[in-house]
N, CA, C and O atoms as a Tinker XYZ file with bonds, in Angstrom:
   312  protein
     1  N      0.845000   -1.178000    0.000000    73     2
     2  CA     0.000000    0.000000    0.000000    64     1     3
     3  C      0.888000    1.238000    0.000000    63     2     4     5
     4  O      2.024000    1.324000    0.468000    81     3
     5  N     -0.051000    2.471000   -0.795000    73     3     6
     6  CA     0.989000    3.729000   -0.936000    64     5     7
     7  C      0.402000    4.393000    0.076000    63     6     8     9
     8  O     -0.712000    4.138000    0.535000    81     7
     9  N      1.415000    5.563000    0.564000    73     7    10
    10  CA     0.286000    5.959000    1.564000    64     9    11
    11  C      1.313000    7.605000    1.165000    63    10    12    13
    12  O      2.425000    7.537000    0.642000    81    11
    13  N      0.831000    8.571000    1.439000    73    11    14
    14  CA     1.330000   10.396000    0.863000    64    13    15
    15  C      1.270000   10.633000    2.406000    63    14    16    17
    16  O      0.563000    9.938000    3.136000    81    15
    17  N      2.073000   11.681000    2.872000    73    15    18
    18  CA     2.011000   12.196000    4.786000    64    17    19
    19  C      2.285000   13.502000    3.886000    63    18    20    21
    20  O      2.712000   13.371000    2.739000    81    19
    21  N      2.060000   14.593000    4.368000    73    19    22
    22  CA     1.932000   15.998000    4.152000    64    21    23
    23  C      2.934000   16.594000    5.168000    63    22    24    25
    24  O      2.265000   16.809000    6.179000    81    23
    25  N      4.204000   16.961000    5.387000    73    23    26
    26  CA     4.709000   17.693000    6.644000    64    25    27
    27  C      5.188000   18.878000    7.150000    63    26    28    29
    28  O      6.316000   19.241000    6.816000    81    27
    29  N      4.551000   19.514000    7.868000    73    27    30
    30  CA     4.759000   21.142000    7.554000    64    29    31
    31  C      5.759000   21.603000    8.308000    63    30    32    33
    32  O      5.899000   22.822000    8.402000    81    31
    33  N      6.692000   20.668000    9.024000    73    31    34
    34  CA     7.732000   21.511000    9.812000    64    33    35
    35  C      9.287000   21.063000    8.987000    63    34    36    37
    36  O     10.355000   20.794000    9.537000    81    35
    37  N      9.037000   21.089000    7.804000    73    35    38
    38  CA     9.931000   21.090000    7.237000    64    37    39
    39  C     10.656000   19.407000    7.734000    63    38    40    41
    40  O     10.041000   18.536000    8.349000    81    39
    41  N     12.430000   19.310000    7.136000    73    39    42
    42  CA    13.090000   18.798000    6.821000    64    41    43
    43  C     13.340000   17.473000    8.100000    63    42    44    45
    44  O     13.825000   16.344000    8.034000    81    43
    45  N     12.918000   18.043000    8.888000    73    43    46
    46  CA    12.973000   17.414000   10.634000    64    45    47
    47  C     11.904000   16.556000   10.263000    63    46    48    49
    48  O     12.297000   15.496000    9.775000    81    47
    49  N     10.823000   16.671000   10.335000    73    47    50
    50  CA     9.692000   16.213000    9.970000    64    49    51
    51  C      9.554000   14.892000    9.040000    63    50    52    53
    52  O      8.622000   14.097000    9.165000    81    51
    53  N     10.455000   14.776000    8.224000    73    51    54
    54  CA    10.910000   13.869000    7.291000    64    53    55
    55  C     11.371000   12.550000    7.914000    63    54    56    57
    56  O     10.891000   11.417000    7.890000    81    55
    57  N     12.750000   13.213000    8.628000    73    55    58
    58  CA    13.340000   12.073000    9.393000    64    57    59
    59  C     12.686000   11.475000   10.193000    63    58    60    61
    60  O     12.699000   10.251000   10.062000    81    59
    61  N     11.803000   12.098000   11.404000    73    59    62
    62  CA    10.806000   11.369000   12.274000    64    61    63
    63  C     10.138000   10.604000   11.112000    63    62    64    65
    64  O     11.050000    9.786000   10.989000    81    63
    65  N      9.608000   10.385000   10.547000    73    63    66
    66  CA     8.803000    9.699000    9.431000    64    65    67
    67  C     10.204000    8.800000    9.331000    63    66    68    69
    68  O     10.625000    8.307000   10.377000    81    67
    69  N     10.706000    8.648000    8.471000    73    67    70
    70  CA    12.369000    7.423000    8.115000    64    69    71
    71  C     12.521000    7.243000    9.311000    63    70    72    73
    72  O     12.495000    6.013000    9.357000    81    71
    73  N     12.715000    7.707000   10.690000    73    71    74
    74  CA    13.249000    6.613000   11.597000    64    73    75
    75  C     12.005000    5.537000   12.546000    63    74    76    77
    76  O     12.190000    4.615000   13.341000    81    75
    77  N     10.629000    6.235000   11.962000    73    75    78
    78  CA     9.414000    5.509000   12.277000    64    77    79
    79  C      9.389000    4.868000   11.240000    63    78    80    81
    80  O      9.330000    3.749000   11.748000    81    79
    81  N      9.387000    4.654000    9.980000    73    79    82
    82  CA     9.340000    3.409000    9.154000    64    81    83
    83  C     10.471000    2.359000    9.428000    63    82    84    85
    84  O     10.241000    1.172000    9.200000    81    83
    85  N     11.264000    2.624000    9.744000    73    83    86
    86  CA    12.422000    1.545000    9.991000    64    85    87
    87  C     12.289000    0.318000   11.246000    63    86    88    89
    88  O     12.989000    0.207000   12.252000    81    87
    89  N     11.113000   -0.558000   10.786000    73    87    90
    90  CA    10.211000   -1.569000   12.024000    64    89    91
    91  C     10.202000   -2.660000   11.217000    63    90    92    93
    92  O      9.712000   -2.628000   10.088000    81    91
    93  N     10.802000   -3.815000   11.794000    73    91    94
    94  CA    10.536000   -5.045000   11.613000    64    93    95
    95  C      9.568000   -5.417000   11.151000    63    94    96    97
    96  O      9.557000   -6.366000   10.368000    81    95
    97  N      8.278000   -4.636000   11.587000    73    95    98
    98  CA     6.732000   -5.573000   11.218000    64    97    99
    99  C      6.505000   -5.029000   10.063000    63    98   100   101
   100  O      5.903000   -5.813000    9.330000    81    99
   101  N      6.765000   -3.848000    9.498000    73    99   102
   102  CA     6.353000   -3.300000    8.178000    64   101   103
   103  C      8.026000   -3.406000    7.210000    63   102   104   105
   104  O      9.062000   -3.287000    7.865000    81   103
   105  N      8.086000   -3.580000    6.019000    73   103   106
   106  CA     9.140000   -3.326000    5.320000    64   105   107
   107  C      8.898000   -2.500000    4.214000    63   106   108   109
   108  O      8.062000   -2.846000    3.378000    81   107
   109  N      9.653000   -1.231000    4.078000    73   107   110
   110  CA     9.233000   -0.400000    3.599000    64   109   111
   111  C      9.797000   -0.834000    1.733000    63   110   112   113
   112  O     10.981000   -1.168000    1.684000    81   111
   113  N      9.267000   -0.835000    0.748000    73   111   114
   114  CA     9.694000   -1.454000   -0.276000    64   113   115
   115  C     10.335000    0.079000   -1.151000    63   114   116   117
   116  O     11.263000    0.004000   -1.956000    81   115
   117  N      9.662000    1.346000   -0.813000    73   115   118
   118  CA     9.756000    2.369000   -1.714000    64   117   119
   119  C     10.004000    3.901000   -0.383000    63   118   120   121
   120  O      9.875000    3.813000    0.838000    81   119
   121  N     10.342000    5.038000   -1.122000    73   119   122
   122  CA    10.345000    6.222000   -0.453000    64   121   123
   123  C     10.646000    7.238000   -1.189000    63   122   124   125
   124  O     11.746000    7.322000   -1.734000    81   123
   125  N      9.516000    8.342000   -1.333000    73   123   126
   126  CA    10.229000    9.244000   -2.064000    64   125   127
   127  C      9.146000   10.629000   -1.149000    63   126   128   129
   128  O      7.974000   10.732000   -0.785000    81   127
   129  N     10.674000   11.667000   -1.100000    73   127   130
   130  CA    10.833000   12.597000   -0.315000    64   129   131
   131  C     10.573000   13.950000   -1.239000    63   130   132   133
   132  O     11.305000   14.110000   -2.216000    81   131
   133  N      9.799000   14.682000   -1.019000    73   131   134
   134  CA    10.015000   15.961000   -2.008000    64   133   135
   135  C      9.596000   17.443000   -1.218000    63   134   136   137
   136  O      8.810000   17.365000   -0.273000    81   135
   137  N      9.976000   18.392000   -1.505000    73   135   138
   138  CA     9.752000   19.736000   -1.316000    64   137   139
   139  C      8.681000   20.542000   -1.810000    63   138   140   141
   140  O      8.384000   20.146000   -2.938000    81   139
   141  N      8.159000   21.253000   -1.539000    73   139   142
   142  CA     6.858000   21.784000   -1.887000    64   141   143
   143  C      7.271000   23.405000   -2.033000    63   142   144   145
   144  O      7.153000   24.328000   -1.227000    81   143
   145  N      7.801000   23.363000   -3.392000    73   143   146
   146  CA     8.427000   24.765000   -3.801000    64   145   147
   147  C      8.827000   25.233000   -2.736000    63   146   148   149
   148  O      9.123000   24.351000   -1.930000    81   147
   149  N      9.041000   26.818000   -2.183000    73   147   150
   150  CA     9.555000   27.072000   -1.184000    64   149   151
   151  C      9.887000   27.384000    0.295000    63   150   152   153
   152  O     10.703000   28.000000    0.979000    81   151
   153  N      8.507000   26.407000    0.422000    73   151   154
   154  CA     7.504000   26.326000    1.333000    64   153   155
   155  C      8.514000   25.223000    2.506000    63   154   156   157
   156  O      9.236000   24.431000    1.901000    81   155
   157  N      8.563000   25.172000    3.592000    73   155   158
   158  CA     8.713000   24.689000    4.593000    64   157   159
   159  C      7.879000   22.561000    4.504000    63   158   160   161
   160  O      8.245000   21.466000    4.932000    81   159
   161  N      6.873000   23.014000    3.818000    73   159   162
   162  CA     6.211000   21.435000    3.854000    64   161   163
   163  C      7.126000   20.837000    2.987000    63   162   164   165
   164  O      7.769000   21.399000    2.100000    81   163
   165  N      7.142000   19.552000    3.333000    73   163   166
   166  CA     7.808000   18.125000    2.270000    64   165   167
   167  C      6.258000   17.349000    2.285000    63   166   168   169
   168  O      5.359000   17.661000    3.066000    81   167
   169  N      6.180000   16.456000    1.420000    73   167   170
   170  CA     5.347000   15.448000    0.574000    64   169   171
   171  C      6.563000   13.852000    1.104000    63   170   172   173
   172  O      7.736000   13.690000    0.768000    81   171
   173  N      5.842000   13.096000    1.837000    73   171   174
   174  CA     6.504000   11.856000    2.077000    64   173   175
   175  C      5.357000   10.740000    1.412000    63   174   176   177
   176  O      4.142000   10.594000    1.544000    81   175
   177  N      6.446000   10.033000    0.619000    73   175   178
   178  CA     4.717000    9.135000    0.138000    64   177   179
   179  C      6.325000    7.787000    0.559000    63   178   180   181
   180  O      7.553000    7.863000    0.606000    81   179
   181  N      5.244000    6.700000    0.769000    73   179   182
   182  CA     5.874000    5.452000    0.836000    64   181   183
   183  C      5.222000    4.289000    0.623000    63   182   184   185
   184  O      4.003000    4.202000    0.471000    81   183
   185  N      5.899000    3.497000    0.607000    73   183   186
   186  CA     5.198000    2.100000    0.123000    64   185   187
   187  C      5.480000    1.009000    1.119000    63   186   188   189
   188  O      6.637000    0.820000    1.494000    81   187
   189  N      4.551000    0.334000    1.534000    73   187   190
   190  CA     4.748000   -0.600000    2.984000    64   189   191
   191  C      4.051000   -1.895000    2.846000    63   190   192   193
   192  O      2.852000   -1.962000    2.572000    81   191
   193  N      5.202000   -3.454000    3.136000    73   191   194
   194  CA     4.210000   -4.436000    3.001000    64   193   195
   195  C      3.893000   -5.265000    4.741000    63   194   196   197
   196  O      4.530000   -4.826000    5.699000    81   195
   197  N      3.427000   -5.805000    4.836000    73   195   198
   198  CA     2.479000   -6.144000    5.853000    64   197   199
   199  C      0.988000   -6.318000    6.049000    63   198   200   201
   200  O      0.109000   -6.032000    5.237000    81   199
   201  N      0.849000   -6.828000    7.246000    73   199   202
   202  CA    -0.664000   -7.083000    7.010000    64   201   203
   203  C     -1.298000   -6.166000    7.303000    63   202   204   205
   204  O     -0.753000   -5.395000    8.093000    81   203
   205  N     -2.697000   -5.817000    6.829000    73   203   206
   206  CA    -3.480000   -4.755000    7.144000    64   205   207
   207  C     -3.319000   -3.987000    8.759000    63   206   208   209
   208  O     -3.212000   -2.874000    9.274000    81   207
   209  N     -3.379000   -5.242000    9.061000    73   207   210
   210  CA    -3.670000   -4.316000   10.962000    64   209   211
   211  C     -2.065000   -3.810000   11.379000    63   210   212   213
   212  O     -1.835000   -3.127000   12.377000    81   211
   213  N     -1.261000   -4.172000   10.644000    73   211   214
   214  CA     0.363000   -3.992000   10.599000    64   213   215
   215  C      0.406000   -1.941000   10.271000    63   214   216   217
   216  O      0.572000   -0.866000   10.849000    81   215
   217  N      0.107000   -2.577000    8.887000    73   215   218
   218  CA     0.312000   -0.970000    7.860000    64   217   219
   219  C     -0.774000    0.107000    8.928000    63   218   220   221
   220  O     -0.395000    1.259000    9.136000    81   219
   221  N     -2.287000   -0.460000    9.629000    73   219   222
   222  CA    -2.709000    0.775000   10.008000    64   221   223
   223  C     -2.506000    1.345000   11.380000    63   222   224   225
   224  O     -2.916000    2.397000   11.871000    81   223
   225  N     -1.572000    0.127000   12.002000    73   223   226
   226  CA    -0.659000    1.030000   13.638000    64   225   227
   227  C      0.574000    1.683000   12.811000    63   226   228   229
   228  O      1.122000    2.588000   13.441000    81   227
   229  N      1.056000    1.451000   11.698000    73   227   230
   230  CA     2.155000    1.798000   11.347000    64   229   231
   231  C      1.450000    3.211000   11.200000    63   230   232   233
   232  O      1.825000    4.124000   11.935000    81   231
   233  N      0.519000    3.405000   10.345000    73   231   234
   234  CA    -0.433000    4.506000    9.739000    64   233   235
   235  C     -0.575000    5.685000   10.851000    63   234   236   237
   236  O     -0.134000    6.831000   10.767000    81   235
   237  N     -1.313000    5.092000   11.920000    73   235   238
   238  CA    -1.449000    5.683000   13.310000    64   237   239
   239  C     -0.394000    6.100000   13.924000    63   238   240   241
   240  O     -0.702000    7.086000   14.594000    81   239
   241  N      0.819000    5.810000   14.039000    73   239   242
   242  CA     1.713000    6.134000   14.310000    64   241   243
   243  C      2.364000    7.222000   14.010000    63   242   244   245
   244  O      2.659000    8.131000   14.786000    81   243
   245  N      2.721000    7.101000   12.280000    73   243   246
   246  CA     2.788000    8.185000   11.646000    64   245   247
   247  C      1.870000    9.578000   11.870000    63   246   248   249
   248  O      2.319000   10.724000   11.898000    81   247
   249  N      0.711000    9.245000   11.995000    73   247   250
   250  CA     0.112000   10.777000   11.795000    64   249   251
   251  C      0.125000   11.054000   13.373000    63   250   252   253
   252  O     -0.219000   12.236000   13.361000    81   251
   253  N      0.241000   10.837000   14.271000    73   251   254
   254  CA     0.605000   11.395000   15.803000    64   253   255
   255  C      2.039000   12.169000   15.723000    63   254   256   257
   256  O      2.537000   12.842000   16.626000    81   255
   257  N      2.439000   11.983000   14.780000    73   255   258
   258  CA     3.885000   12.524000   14.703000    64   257   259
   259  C      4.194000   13.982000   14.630000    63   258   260   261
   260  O      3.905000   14.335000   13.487000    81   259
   261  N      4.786000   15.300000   15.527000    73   259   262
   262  CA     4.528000   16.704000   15.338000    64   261   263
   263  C      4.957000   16.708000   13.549000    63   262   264   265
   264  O      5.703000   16.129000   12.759000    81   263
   265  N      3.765000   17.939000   13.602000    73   263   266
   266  CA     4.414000   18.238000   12.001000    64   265   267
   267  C      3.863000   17.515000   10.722000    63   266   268   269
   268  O      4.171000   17.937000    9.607000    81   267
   269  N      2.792000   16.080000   10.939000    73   267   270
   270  CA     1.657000   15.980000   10.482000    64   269   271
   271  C      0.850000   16.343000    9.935000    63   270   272   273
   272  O     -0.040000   16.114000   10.753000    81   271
   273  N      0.210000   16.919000    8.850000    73   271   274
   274  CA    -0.839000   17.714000    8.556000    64   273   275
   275  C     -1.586000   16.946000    8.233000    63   274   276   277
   276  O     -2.733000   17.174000    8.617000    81   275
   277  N     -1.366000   15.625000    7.359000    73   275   278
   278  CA    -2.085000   15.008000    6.576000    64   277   279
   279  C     -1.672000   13.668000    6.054000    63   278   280   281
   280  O     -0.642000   13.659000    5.381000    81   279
   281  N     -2.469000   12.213000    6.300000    73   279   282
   282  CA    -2.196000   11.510000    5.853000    64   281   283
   283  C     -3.065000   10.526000    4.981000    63   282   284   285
   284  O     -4.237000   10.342000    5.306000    81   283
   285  N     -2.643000   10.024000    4.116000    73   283   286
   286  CA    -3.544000    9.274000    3.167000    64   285   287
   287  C     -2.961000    8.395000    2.388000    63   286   288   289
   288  O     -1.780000    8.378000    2.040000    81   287
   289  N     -4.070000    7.435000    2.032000    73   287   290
   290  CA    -3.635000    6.002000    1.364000    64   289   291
   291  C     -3.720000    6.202000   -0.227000    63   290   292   293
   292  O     -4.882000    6.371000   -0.597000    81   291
   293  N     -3.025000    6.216000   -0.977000    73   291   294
   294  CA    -3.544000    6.436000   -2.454000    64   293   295
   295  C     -3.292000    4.854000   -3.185000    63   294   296   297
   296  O     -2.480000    3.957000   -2.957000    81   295
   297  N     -4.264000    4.992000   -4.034000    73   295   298
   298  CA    -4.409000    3.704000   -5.154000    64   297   299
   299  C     -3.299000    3.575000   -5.516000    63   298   300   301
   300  O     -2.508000    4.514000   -5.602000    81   299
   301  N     -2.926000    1.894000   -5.911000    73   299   302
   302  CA    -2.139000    1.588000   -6.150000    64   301   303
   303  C     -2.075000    0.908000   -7.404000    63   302   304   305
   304  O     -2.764000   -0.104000   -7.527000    81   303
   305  N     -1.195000    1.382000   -8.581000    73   303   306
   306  CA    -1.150000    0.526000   -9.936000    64   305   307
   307  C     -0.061000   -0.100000  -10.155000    63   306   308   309
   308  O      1.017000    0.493000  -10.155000    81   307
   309  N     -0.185000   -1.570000  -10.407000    73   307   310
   310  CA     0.495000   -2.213000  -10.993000    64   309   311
   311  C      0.211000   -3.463000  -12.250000    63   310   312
   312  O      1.163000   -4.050000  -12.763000    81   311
């Protein structure tokens, strides 16, 4: 599953996210990090396998995190 986190405290914000994906129960297969023109927010989207009830404490986890704005699951094509 893909999932997008929105983070508005900038670059810090990122890493809490990478050192919360780095868990035995989820393995993260993908990561991509980006900047939101010159704005302080980054765009974290990632890709995580595990079982459902795995990915949505992982999920929960993530969005308790300061600097959070927004998190969501997007469709996945393959």
């Amino acid at each position: 599953m893909t999932y997008r986190v929105t983070v508005e405290d900038g670059f810090a914000g990122v890493v809490r996210i990478a050192h919360l994906l780095d868990t035995p129960r989820c393995r993260v297969t993908a990561l991509d990090v980006r900047r939101i023109g010159a704005s302080n927010t980054w765009i974290v989207d990632y890709d995580i396998c595990g079982t459902d009830h795995e990915q949505q404490n992982l999920s929960k986890r993530v969005e308790r995190l300061p600097g959070v704005s927004k998190i969501e699951l997007l469709p996945t094509h393959r």
